[in-house]
LUMVOZA-884612 format. One record per atom (N, C-alpha, C, O): x, y, z. Coordinates in steps of 0.05 Angstrom, whole numbers, plus 5000, padded with zeros to 4 digits. Layout:
N
XYZ/...
//
This chain:
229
699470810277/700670590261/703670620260/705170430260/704470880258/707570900252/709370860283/711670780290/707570950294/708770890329/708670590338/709970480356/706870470323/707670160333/709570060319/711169890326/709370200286/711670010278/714570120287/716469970282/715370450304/717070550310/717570340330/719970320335/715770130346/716669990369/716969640356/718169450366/715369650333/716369370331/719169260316/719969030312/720269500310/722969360299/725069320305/726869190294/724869470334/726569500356/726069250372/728069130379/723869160379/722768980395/724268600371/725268390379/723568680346/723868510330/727568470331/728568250329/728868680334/731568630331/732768470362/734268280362/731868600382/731968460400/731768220403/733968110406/730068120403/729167840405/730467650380/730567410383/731167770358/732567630340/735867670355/736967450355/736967820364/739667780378/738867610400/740067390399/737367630417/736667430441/736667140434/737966980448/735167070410/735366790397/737866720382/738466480384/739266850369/742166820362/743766800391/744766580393/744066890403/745666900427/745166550439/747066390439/742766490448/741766220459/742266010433/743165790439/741666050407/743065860393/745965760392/746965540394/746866030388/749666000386/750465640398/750465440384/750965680425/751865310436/750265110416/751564920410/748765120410/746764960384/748464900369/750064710371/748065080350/749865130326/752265050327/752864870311/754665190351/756365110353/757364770357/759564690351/755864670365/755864360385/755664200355/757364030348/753364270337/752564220316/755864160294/756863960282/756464370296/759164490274/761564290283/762764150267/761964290315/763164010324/763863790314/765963680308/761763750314/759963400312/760663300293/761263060294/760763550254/761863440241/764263530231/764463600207/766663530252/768863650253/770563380257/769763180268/773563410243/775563290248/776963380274/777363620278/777763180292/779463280324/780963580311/780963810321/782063490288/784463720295/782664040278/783564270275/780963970273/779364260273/777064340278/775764520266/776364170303/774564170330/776064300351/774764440366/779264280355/780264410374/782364570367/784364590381/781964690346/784464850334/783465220347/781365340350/786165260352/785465550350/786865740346/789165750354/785665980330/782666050329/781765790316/783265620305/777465750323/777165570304/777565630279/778365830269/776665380269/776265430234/774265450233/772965330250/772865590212/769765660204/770065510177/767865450167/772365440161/772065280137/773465030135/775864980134/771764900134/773064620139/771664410126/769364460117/772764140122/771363860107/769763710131/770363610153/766763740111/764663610148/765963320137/767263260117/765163170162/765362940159/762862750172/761762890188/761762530172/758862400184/760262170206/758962050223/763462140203/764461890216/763361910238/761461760241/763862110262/762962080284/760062070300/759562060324/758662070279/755562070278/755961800280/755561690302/756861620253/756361420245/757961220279/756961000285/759861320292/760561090304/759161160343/759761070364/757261360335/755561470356/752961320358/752161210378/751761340334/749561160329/749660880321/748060730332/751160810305/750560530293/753360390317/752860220335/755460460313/757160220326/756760190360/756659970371/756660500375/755660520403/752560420400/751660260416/751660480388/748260410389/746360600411/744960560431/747360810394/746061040410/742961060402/741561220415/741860920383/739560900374/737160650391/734660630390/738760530402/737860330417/737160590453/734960660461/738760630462/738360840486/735561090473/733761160487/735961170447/734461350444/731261160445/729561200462/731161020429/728260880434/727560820465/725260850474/729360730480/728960690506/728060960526/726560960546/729361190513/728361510533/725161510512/723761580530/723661500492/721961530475/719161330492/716961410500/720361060492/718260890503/717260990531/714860990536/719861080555/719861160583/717661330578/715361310585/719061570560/717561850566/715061860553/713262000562/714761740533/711561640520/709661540541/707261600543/710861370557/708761140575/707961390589/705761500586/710761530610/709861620629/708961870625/709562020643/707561980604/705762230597/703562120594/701662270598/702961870587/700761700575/699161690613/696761740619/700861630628/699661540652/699261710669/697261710684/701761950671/701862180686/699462360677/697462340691/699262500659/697262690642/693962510650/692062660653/693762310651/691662180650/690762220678/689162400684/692162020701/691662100725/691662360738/690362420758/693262500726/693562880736/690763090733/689863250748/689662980698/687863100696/685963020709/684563210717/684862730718/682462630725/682062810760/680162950766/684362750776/685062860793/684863150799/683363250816/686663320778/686163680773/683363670777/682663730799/680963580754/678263630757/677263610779/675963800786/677463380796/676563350818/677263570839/675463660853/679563630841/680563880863/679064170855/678564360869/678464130822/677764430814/674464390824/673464590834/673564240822/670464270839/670864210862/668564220871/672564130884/672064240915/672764490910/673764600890/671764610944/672664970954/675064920958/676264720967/675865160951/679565240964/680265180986/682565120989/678365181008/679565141040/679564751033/681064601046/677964651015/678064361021/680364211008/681163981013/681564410989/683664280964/685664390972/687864310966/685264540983/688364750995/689564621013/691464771018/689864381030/691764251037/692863981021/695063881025/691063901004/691663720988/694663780967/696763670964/693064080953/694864250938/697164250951/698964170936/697764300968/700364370985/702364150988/704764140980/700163921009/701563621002/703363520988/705563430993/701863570961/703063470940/705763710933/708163640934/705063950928/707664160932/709463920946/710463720935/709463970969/711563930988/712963600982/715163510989/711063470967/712263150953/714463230937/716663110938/713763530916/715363510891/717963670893/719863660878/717563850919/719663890933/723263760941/725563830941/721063490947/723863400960/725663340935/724763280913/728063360944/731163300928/730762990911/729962790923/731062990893/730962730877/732962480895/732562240901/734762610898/736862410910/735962260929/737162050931/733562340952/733362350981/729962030969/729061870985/729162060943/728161820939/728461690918/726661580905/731561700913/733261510892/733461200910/732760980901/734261240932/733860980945/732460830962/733060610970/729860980968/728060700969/726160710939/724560530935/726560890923/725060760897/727360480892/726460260884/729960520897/731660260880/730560000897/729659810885/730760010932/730559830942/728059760937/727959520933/725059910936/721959730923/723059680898/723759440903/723759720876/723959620848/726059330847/725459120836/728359380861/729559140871/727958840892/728458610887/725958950915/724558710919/722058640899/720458470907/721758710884/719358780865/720758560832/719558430815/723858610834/724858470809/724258680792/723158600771/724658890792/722959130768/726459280756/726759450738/728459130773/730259410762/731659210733/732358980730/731459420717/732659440694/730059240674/730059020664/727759490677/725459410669/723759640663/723059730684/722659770645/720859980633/719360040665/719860230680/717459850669/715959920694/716960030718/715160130731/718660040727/720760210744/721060370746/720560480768/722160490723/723160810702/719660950716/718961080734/718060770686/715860940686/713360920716/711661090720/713560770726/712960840749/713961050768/712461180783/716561080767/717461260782/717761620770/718761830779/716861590753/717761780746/714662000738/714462240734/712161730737/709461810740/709061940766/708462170767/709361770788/710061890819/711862150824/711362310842/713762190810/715462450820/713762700796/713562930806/712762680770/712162910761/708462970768/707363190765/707362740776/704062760787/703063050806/700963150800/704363150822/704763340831/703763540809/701563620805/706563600796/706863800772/704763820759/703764040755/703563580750/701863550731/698663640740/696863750727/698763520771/695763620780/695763930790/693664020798/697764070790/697664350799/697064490770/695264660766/699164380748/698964530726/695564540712/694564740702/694464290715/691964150700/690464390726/690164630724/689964280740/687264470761/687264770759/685264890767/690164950744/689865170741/688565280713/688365510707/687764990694/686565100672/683464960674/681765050658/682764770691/680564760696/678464930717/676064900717/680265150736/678765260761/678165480733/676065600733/679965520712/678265830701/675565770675/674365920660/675465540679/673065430659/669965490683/669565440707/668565610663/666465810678/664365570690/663365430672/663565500716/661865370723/659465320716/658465110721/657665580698/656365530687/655965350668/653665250666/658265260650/658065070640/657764670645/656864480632/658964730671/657764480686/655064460693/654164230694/653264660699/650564660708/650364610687/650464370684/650064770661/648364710629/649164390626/647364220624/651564330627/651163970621/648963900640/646763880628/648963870662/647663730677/645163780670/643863580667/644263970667/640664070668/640663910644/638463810644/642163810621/642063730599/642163410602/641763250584/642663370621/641663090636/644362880626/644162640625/647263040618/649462980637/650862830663/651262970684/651662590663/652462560694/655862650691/657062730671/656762620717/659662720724/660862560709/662562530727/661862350686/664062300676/662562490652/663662710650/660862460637/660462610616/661062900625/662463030609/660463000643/660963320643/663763300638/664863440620/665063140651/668163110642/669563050620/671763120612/667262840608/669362850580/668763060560/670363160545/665463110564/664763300539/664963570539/665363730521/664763590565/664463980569/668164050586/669564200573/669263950609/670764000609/673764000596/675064210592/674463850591/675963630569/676863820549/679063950547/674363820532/674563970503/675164300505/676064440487/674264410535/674564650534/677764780546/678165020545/680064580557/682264560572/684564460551/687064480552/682964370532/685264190507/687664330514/689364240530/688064610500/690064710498/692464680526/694864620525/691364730545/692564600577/692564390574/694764340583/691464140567/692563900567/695063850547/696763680554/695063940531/697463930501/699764110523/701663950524/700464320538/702064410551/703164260574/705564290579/701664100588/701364010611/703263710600/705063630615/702463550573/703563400561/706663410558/708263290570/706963590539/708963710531/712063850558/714463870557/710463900574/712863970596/712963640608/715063540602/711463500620/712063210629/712563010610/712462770615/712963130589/714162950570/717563060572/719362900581/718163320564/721163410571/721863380606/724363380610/720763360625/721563250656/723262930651/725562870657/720662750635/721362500633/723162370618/723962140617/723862620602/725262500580/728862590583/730762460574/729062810596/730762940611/733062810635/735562850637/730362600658/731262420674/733362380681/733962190666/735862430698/737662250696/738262130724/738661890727/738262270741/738362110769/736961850769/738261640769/734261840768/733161590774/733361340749/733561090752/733261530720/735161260708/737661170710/738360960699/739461320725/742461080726/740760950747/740960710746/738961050767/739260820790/737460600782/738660390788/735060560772/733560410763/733760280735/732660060732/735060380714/735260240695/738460100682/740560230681/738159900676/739959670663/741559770638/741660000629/743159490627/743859440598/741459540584/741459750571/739659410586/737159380567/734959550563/733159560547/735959760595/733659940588/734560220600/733360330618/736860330588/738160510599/737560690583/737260620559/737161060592/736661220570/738561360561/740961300566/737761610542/739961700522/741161860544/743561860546/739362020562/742162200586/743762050592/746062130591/743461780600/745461520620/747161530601/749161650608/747161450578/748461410554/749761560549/751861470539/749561860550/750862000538/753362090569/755662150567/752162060585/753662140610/757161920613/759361980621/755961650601/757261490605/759961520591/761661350593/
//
């Protein structure tokens, strides 16, 4: 007992400097934000100073940075809604073929998520342009279902291949067909990988910024475009 706690306080100080260190830009960016110019760039800084909310206020309400933020919320909502959906149905399926039969599929898709974003910035613009789609939700989230699908069916099939097969026979003998084995027995037993699997293609989509300057408008531009601008 005394030898673990001889290691956990050492282990505990660590990782509390490790997290102070990576906050710091946080914090700091934070302390900024409600800073006057001349003691935002004074130096040394000041550590005591009068906050102020002005530049919040002419960030959000007069730029209408709140309008861009709903616009990255709706993108990255849809396209977890559609990505995660199609990834998992897909993962399952790859996780019941054999490895020699999924193992080039697997790869395929690798080698899709591979390529450089830039290198299909422009024929996603030119289909969404003959299509009438640019500076339109469906664009964004179409494209951006297509570039993280990959991600999503590699990540999803690595938490359904370790769900024990036996449990697919017991549905079935239980007179089970293949969508129920899927919703009831597999599904429920992967949750936790699907909430992960969510959660990272939600920060990919929401992150975006190459393909939203090229595909999205006035009207449907997100908070990276916005903030870049």
């Amino acid at each position: 007992m005394r030898r673990r706690m001889r290691w956990q306080l050492p282990l505990f100080l660590l990782l509390a400097g490790f997290t102070a260190v990576n906050l710091t830009p946080v914090i700091w960016g934070m302390l900024i934000s409600i800073k006057q110019p001349v003691d935002a760039f004074s130096v040394p800084p000041k550590l005591i100073f009068t906050p102020t909310l002005e530049f919040h206020q002419q960030v959000w309400v007069e730029k209408e940075f709140w309008h861009f933020l709903i616009n990255s919320v709706i993108i990255s909502a849809c396209t977890v809604l559609l990505s995660v959906s199609v990834g998992t149905m897909a993962a399952y399926g790859l996780s019941r073929l054999s490895n020699r039969t999924s193992r080039g599929l697997l790869f395929g898709l690798l080698a899709m998520r591979m390529f450089p974003h830039i290198l299909l910035a422009i024929p996603f613009f030119l289909l969404a342009k003959t299509l009438g789609l640019i500076n339109t939700y469906p664009a964004m989230i179409l494209a951006l279902v297509a570039i993280n699908q990959p991600f999503t069916i590699w990540l999803m099939r690595s938490f359904f291949v370790d769900v024990p097969h036996e449990l697919y026979e017991a549905a079935a003998i239980d007179g089970c067909n293949a969508w129920q084995v899927f919703a009831r027995v597999a599904l429920p037993v992967v949750r936790p990988g699907l909430w992960v699997t969510a959660l990272f293609s939600l920060l990919l989509a929401y992150n975006e910024f190459l393909f939203a300057l090229v595909l999205t408008g006035p009207d449907t531009k997100t908070l990276p475009v916005a903030i870049a601008e």
